[in-house]
C-alpha positions in Angstrom: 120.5 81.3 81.9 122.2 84.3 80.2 121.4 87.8 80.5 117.5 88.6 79.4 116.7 90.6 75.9 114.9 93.3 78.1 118.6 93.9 79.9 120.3 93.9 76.8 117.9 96.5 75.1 119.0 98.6 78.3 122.9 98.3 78.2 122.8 98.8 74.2 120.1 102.0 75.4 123.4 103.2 78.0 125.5 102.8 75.4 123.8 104.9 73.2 123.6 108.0 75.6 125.2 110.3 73.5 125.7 112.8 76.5 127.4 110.7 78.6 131.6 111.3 77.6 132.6 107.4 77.2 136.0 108.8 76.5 136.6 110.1 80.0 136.3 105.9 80.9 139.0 105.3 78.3 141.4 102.9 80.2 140.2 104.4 83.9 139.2 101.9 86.7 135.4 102.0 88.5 135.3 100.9 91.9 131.3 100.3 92.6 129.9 99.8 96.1 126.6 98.2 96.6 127.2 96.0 93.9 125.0 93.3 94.7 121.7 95.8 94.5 119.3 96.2 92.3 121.1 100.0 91.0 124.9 98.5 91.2 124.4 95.5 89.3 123.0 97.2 86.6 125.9 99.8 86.8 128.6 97.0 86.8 126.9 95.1 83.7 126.5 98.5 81.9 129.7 99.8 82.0 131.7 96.6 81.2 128.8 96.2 78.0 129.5 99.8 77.0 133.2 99.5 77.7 133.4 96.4 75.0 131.2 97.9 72.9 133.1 101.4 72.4 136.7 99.7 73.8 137.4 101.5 76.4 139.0 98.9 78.7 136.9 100.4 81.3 138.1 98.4 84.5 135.1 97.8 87.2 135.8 96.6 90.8 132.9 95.6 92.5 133.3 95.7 96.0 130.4 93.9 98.0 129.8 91.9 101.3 129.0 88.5 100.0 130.9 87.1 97.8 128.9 84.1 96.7 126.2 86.3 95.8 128.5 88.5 93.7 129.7 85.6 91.6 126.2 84.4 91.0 125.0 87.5 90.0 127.9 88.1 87.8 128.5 84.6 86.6 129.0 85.6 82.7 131.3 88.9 83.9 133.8 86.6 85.8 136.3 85.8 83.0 136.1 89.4 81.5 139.5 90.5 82.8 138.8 93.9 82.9 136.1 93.1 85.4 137.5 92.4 89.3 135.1 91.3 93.3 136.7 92.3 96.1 135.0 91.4 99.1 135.4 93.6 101.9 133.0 95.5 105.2 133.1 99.1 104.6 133.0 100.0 108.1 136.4 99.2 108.2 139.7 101.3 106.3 139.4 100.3 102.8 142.6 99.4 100.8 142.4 98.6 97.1 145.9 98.2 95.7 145.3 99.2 92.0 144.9 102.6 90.8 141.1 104.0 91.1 139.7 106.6 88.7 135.9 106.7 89.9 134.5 105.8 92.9 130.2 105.3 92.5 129.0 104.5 96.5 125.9 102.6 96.3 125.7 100.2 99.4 123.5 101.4 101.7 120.9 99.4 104.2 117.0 100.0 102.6 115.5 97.7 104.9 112.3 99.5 106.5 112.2 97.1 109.4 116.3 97.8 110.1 115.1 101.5 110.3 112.9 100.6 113.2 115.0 97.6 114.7 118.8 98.4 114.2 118.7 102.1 113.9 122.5 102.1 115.1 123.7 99.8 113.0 121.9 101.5 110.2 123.5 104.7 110.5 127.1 103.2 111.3 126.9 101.3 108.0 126.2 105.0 106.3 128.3 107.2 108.0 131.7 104.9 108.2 131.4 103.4 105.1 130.9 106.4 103.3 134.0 108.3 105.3 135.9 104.8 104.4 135.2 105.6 101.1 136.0 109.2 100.7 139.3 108.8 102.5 140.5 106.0 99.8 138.6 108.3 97.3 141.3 111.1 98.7 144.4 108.6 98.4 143.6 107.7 94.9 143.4 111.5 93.6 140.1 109.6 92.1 138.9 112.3 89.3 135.2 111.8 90.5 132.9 110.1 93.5 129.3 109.5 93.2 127.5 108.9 96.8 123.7 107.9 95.9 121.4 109.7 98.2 117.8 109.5 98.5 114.5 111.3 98.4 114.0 111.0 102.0 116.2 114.0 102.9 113.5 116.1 101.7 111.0 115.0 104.4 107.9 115.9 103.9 107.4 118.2 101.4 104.1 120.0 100.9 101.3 118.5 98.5 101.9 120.6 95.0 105.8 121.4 95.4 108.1 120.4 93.3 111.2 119.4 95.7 114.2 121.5 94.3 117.4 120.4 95.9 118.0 123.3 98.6 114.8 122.2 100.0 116.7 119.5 102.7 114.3 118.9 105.7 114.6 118.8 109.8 114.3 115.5 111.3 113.1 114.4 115.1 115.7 113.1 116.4 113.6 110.9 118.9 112.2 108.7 116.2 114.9 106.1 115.6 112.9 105.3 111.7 114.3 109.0 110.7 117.6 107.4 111.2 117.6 107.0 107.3 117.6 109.9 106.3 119.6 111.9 108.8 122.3 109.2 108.1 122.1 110.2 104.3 122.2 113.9 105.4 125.1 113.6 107.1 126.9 111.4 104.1 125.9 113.9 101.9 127.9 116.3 104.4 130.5 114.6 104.5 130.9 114.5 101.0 130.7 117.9 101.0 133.4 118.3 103.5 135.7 116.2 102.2 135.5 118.3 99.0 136.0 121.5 100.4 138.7 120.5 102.8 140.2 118.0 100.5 139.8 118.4 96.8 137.8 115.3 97.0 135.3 115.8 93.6 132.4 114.3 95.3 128.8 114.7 93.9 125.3 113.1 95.4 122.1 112.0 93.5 119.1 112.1 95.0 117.4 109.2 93.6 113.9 108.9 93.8 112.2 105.0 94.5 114.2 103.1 91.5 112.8 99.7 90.0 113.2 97.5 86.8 114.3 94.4 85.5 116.8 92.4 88.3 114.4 93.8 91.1 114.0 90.5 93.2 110.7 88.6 93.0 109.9 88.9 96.7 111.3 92.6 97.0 109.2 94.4 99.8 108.2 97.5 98.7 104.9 98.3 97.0 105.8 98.7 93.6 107.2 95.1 93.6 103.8 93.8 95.3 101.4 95.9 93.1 104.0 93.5 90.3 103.5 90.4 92.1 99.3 91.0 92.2 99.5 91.5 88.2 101.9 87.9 87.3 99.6 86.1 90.0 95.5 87.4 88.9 95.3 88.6 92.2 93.8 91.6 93.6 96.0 94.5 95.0 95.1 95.8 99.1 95.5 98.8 99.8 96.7 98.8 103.5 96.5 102.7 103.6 93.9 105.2 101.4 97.1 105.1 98.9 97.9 109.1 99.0 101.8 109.4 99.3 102.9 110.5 96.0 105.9 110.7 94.3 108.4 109.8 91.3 109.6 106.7 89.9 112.5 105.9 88.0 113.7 103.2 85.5 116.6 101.5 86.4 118.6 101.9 83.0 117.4 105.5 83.7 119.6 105.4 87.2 122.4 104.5 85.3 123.0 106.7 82.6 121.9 109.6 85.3 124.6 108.8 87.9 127.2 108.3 84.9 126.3 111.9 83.8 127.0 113.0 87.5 130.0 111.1 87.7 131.5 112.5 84.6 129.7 115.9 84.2 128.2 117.1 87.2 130.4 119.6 89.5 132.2 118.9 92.8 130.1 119.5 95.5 126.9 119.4 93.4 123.7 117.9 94.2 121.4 116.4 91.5 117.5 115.3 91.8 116.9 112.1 89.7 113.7 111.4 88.8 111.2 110.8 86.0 108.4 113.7 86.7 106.3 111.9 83.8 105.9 109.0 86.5 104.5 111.2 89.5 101.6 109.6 90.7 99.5 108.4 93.7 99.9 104.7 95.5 96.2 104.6 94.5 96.9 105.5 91.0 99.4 103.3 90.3 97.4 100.4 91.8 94.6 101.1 89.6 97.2 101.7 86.5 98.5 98.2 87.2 94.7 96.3 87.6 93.5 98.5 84.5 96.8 98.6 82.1 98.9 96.1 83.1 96.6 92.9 84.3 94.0 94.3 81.9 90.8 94.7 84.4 91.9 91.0 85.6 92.0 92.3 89.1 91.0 95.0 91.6 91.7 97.3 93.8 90.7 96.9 97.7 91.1 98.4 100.8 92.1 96.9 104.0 93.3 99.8 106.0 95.9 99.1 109.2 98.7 101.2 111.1 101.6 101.1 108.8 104.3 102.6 111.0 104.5 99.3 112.8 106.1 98.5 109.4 108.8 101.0 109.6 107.4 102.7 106.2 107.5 106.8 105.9 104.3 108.8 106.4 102.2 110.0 103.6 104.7 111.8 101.2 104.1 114.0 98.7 107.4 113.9 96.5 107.7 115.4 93.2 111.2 115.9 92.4 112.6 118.7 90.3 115.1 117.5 87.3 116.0 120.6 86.3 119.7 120.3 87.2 120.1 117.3 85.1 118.8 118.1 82.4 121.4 121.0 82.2 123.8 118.2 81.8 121.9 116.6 79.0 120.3 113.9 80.9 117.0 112.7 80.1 114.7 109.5 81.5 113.4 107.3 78.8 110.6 104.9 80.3 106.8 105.9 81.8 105.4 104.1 84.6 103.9 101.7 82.7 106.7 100.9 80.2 108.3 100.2 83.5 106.3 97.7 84.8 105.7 95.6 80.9 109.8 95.5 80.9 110.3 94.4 84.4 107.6 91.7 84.2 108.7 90.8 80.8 112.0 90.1 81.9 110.6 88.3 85.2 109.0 85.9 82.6 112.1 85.5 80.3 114.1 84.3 82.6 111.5 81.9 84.6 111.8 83.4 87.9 108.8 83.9 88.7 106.7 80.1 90.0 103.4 79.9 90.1 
């Protein structure tokens, strides 16, 4: 089955960003980590739909892990011959032969139980792959590198700030789950370093939690349960009184915000992505969802049990800051619950969710 309407509606949305400079793709090449995920997908797809669209010849090498899953994913991109899978470990010296123009590193290991169970191999898969990265990024003279960070550097910000980006956190180093985020830390150092040492233009987003159409049915986190309650009529519980807090963000929204970066933002900069419109409680949402979405169809209940058994972060209170994106024009487009109706809509046009 081809691409869903909802998809489309988002590429010819990216397309139309007029702040994004298209003409600084014109004839460059993309090489796009993470590929596979949720964010890179939707990055590779974009820019080859934009790069038809305004004919750019906008080359995109998606480097991933597996390559099965790559040419599944990107079945109706394989004969575009601007597009290119190489299939590689990024813990290991990277060589790509062609010229690369933009680097965009977006493989990174989410899993909450890997935090907890292969803390080592979680930050080795950060830390190498990312100085990998920058090193071809150096050989290449690339004219920008995007490393996509997350909220979790900020820790545990107090309830009522809004989480600027000098506002980085301390971490105990005795709790392997806070290997996440000190991993990201020190990537986002390192792509620091390699700029000021090198000339490497390297930027980081701070992306808050991300969703949207291509998030896989059985995804894990909560957002993607809350989704599964609505499709299925049945009742959303709560395993905690639902009080972290914090941002969501569309995932057409992730794309035209790291494109900005990647084009416009300065070397060594730093850059909170977010959609403040969407700042709300776990409980909220749930109750948004049984209200809005599955239209008083289901309800909210509370089962409460020890979550850090799980590997999940402690109550957060996250409410980023935007205001150095929107200096470079950048805007989000979709509210919570626009969110959701698009992702479920295009769960249902393209059949994969089963009863």
């Amino acid at each position: 089955m081809g691409t869903s309407s909802i998809l489309m509606q988002d590429f010819e949305m990216i397309t139309s960003s007029k702040y994004i400079p298209w003409d600084m793709l014109n004839g460059k090449t993309v090489l796009i980590t993470g590929a596979t995920g949720l964010i890179g997908t939707n990055l590779v797809k974009a820019l080859l739909y934009a790069s038809k669209k305004k004919q750019l010849h906008t080359r995109v090498i998606a480097f991933v892990r597996n390559c099965a899953k790559a040419e599944a994913l990107f079945a109706e991109e394989m004969g575009n011959s601007d597009f290119h899978i190489v299939c590689g470990d990024l813990d290991r010296p990277i060589a790509i032969e062609e010229k690369v123009d933009y680097i965009i590193h977006g493989a990174s290991n989410t899993s909450s139980v890997a935090f907890m169970n292969s803390p080592v191999e979680v930050i080795h898969t950060a830390v190498d792959g990312t100085d990998n990265l920058l090193a071809l990024a150096k050989q290449h003279k690339v004219s920008g590198f995007v490393f996509l960070s997350t909220m979790e550097v900020y820790g545990h910000p107090l309830k009522g700030t809004v989480v600027t980006e000098q506002m980085v956190a301390g971490f105990d180093t005795t709790n392997p789950r806070n290997c996440y985020p000190i991993s990201k830390q020190l990537c986002e150092s390192l792509c620091m370093s390699y700029a000021s040492e090198y000339a490497v233009p390297a930027k980081c987003v701070r992306l808050t939690q991300t969703f949207g159409p291509g998030v896989t049915y059985d995804d894990g986190r909560v957002f993607a349960e809350f989704m599964r309650c609505a499709i299925n009529k049945k009742d959303i519980v709560l395993k905690t009184k639902g009080e972290t807090e914090r941002c969501y963000l569309y995932t057409a929204d992730s794309v035209t915000a790291i494109l900005t970066v990647l084009l416009k933002g300065e070397a060594q900069g730093i850059y909170n992505a977010s959609n403040p419109e969407t700042y709300c409680s776990i409980k909220e949402m749930a109750e948004m969802i049984a209200h809005e979405i599955a239209n008083d169809s289901i309800q909210v209940r509370f089962e409460l049990d020890d979550i850090s058994k799980y590997g999940f972060a402690d109550t957060l209170y996250m409410n980023l800051d935007i205001s150095r994106m929107s200096e470079l024009g950048w805007k989000p487009t979709y509210n919570l619950e626009e969110m959701y109706i698009r992702t479920i809509s295009s769960y249902h046009e393209k059949t994969l969710v089963k009863d």
